[in-house]
N, C-alpha and C positions, 0 to 999 in steps of 0.2 A: 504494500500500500504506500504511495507516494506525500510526502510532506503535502499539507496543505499551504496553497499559496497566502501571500500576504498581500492583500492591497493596499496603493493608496486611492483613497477616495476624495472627490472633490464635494463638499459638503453643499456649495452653490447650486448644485444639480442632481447628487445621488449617484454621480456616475463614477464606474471605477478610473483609475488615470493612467497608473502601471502597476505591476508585480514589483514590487520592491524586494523581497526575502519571501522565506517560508517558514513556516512554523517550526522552532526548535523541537526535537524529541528527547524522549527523557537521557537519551545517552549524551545528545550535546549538550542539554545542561547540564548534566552531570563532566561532562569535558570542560564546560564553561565555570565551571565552579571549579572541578581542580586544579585549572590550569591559575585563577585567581587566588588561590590557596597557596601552590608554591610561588607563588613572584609575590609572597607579601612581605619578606624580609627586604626587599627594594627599598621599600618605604620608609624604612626604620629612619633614616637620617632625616631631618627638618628639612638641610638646603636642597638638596633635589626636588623634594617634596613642593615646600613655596615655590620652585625654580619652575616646575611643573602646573601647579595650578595658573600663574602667569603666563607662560607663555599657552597655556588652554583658553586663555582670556585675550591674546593677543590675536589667535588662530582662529576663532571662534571669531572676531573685530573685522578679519581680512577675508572670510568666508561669507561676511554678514551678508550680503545683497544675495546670493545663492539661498543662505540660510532663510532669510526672510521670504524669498521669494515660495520657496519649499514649503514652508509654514502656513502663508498667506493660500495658499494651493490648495494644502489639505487642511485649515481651519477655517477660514477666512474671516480671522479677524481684524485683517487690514495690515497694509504696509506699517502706519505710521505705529500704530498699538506696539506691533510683533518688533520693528526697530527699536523702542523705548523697551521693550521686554530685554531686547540681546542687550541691550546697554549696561539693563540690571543685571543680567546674568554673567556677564565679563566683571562690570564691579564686585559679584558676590564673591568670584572668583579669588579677585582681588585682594578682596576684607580677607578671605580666609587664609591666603600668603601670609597677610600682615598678623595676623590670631598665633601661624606656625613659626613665624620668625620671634614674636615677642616669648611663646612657650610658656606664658602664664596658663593655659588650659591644661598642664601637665599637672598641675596644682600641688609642687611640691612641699612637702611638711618633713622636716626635722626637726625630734627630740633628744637632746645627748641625754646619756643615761646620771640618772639623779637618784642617788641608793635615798637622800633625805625624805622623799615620798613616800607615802602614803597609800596603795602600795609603791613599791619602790619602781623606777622606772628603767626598763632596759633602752638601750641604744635604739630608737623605732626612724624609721625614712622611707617616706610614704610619696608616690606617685601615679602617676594613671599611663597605661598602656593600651594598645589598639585592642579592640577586639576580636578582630581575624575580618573572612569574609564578609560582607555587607552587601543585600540584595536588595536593590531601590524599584520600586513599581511607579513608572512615571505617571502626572494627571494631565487628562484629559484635556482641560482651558489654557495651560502656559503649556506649551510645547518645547520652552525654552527654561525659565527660571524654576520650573518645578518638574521638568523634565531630565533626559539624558544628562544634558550640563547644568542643574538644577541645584541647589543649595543640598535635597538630601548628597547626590552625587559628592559635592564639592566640600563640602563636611565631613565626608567619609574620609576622603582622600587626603583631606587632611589631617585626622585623627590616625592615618597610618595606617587605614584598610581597604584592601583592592574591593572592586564594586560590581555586581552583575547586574545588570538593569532589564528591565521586562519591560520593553518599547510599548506604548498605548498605541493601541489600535488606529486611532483618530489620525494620527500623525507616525507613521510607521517611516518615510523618506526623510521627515525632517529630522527622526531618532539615526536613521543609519550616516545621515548627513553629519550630524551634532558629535555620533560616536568615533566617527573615522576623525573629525578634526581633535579630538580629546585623545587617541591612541598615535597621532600623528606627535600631539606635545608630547605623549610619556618618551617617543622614543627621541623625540628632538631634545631631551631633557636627561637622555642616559637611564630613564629608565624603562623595561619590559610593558611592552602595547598591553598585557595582559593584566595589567593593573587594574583595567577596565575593558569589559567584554559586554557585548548587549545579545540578549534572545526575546524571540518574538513568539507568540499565541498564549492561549488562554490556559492552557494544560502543563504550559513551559513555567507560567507564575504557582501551579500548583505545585511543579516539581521543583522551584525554587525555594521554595517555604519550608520544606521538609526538608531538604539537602542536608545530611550531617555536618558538611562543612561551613556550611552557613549560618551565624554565629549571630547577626544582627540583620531586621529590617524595617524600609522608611516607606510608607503607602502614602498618596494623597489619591480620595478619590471618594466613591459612594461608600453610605455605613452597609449594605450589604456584602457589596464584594470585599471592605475593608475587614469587616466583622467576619467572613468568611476566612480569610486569612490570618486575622487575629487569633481564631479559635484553632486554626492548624498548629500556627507559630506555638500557642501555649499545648498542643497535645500530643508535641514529638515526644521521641524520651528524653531528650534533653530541652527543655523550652529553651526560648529565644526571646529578647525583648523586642517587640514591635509594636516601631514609633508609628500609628496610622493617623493621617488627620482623614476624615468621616464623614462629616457635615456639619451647617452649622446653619442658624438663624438671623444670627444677631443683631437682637432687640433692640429697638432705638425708644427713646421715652420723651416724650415733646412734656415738659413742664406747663402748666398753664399762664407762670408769667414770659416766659420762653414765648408760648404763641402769641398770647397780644402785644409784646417787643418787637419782633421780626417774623409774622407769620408767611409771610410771603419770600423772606431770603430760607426759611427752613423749608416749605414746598418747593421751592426749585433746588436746593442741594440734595434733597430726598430725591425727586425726579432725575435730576444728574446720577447721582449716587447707583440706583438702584436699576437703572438699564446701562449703564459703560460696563462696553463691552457684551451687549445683548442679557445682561441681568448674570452672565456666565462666571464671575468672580466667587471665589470660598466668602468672602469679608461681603460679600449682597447685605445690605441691610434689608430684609425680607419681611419683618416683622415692627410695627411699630405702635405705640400706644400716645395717640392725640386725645390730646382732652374735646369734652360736649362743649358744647356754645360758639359764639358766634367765629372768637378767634379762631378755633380749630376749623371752623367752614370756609374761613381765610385762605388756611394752610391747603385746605383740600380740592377748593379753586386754582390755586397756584399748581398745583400740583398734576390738576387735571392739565392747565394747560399745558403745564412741562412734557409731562408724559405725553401728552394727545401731539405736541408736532415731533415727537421722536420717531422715523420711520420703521419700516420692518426691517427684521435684524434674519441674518443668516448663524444658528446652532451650529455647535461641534459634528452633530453629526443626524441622520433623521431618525434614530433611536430617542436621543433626549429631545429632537421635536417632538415626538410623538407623547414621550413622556408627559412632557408640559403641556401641551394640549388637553392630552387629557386630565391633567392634575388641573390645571386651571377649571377646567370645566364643572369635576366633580366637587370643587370648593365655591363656587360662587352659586350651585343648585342649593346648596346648604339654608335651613331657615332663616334668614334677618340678615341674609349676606348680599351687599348690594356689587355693585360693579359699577359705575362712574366711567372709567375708561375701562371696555371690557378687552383683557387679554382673551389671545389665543393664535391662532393660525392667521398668517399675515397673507399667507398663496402660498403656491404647493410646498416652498423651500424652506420659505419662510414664519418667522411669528411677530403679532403683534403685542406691543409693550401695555402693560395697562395696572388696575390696579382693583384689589377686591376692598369693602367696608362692613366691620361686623359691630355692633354691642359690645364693649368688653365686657357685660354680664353675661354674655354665652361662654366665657373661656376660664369663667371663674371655679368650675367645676367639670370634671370629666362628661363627656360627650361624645356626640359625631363632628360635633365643633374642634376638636382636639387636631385635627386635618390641616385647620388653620396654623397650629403650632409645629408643622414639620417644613423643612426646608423643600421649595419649590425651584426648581433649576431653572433659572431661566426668568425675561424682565417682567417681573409680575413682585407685589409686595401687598402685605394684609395691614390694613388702618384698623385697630380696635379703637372706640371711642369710648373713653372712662369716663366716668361722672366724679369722681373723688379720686386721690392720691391714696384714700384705700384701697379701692375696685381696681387703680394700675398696680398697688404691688399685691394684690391677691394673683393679679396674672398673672405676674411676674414670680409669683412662687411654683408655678407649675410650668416652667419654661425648661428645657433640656440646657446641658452642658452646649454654650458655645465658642467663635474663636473670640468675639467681641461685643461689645458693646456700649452701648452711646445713651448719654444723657445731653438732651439738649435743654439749658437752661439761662436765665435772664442773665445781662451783662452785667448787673451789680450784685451783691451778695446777698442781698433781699430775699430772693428766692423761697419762699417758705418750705416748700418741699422739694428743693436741691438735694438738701443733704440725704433726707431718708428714702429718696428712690437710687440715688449713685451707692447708699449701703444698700440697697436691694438688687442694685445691679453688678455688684463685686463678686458676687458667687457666682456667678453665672459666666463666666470668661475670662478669658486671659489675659486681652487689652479693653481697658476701659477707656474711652472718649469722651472728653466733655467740650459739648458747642462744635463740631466735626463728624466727619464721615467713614467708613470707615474701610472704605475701598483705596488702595495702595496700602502697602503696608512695608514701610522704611527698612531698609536691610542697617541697621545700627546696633553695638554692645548691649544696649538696654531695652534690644525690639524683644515682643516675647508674641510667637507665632503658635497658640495652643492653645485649650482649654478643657473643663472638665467633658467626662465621656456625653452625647457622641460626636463632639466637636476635636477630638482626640483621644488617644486610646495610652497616650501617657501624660507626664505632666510636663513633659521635654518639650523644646521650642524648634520648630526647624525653620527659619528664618535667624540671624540674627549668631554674633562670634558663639553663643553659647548653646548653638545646636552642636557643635562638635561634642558636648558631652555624650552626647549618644550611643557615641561609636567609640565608649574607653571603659577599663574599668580600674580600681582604685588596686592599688599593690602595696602592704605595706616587707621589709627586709630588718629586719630585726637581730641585734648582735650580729651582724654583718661585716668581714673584714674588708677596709677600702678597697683592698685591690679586686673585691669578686664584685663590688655595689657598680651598677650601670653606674654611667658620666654623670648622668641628671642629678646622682643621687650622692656626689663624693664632696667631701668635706671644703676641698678646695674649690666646687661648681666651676668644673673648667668649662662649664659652657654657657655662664652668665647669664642663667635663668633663674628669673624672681621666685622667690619660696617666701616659707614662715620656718625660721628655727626659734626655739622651745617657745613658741608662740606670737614671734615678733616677724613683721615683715625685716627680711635683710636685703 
């Protein structure tokens, strides 16, 4: 029986465009993972390593108009979108060079031995090592920055772990494009192309997940295939940690002096917000709680007109049209649910941006209204309208884990229920926003890309210098003679990486 082929598809029309690859079998991934397993002492050293994600970022820079062209092909999210994507994706690259060269991520701790303690202290020198293998399932919307050359990828590799990657269907040309320019650095960079290896189909992610030699993995993508995977990863014999992000909602809360302040600048950031890029973003703000009265009728005028001259938008693919279609559909049949600007199908390719309106008294208690609080893919967002700053955080208590969330509130400190809906909004996400949107999301030391389950399936960040913790785990060497302690860890730190000894920064 012969491999099944791999398309790409162009999403504008449904049509196939070429064969790109075929689907890996369980032998080559199993080839794909050994081969990634012996070439991961390459890594060990930091300068090849930064030397290597740089010049993946320079390659990646000098491929761009191919690369984008490939992307724009099989996603069509636009030239200018997918050029500002590689931009981010060369800078993640970047950030992560500069994460390996400083080596503060190693996090190392020396304590010399102190017989005066309590109990008494042996000579302890504590740091973090790679985890091995690392197998990244790219998503679907970024073809690029959460893709093949993607922050899990570029995290990995910098934590000192070779990467198998499970190319997304959606974009299969612009994965083999992205993978050959990243095996082209390893080797311009002295080190083995096999650092990084990519397989493709549906059957190739299942035999990646089980792989004995695969030690870690990074998913972005839906909570069932996520969750599917999640439940393999914990049922080998040996689990594995996996980082999945899964879906998310994230809640935006319109204050009531918030709307009669600026009710019209927060209906056109909502309208901006929640169709860039056809509604296709993890950070959508999907879900929002406007207050009753006049002001919120303000907000929802505005909003209507925003949305109403946004055209049709062309999906990832006509699976998640379909998807959205009909999920729009069966949420606005629901009782007391109005539609203002109705989504749904825009002509055969396409769909239209719009927006559904509920009671927040339907979502105060379990229901068929509970439909309204799941993430809907695509330019479509749900208006509950509260009557009290009780009725929004009663909804707010039965809201899922997400990646964020926004309070939008008056420009002075006045605010009367500022403060007690951003505490109601703290549990529920990773990043909190106030007066902002929550679409882009800053590759910076202090970004924090996660949130409680099902907006993530850890509490790890993959955006941002301290996703690398991911892919490491803590070592401590105890009554250790210098000459057997790795470099990182010898008394003289010949290699000038920041630590804590017996508890002080040195």
């Amino acid at each position: 029986m012969s491999a099944a082929p791999v398309w790409s598809v162009d999403p504008r029309t449904g049509n196939p465009r070429e064969q790109v690859a075929v689907e890996a079998t369980a032998e080559e991934v199993d080839r794909a993972v050994r081969a990634a397993h012996a070439v991961r002492d390459a890594l060990a050293d930091r300068a090849p390593r930064a030397a290597f994600l740089r010049t993946a970022a320079e390659l990646l820079e000098e491929s761009g108009e191919h690369i984008v062209e490939a992307a724009d092909a099989e996603t069509a999210l636009g030239p200018a979108r997918l050029t500002g994507e590689l931009a981010r994706t060369a800078a993640q690259l970047r950030a992560f060079a500069e994460v390996v060269d400083e080596g503060a991520y190693l996090d190392v701790h020396i304590d010399h031995q102190d017989g005066s303690r309590t109990p008494p202290w042996p000579d302890l020198r504590r740091y973090k090592i790679p985890l091995g293998v690392v197998a990244v399932y790219a998503a679907s919307n970024f073809p690029l920055a959460f893709s093949v050359p993607g922050g899990d990828t570029a995290s990995a590799l910098a934590a000192g772990c070779p990467v198998v990657i499970k190319a997304h269907p959606d974009h299969p040309a612009t994965s083999e494009l992205c993978a050959s320019v990243l095996r082209r650095a390893a080797a311009r960079t002295g080190l083995p192309e096999d650092v990084l290896t990519l397989v493709h189909g549906f059957d190739a992610g299942v035999e990646l997940i089980r792989h004995p030699l695969v030690s870690a993995a990074g998913f972005t993508g839906s909570v069932r295939g996520g969750r599917a995977l999640f439940d393999a990863a914990a049922a080998r014999p040996a689990p594995i940690p996996f980082h999945g992000e899964l879906g998310s909602l994230n809640p935006v809360v319109v204050t009531g002096a918030a709307a009669a302040e600026r009710a019209g600048e927060i209906g056109a950031g909502l309208g901006g917000s929640m169709t860039l890029g056809a509604g296709q973003f993890c950070t959508k703000p999907g879900f929002v709680l406007v207050p009753e009265g006049a002001a919120g009728d303000q907000l929802l005028k505005t909003l209507t007109e925003t949305v109403s001259s946004t055209g049709s938008g062309v999906l990832l693919d006509h699976r998640m049209r379909d998807a959205f279609v009909t999920g729009v559909r069966e949420r606005a049949a629901l009782p007391d649910v109005g539609a203002p600007v109705t989504p749904g199908a825009g002509g055969e390719h396409t769909v239209s941006a719009g927006f559904l309106t509920v009671p927040a008294a339907r979502l105060t208690s379990e229901g068929p209204h509970d439909a309204l609080l799941e993430e809907c893919f695509g330019p479509v967002t749900v208006i509950a309208r509260y009557a009290s700053a009780d009725e929004a955080a009663a909804v707010l208590a039965r809201l899922p884990g997400n990646l964020t969330a926004t309070l939008q509130t008056a420009a002075d400190d006045a605010d009367p229920d500022a403060a007690r809906l951003l505490a109601a909004l703290t549990p529920l996400a990773g990043r909190i926003l106030v007066n902002g949107w929550p679409t882009g999301v800053a590759v910076a030391p202090a970004q924090h890309h996660g949130g409680p389950y099902p907006a993530t399936t850890s509490t790890s960040t993959s955006v941002g210098a301290t996703a690398i913790e991911r892919w490491l785990r803590p070592v401590t060497y105890q009554s250790t003679p210098e000459a057997l302690l790795p470099p990182e860890l010898r008394e003289d730190n010949p290699l000038g990486l920041p630590r804590r000894v017996d508890g002080r920064r040195a």
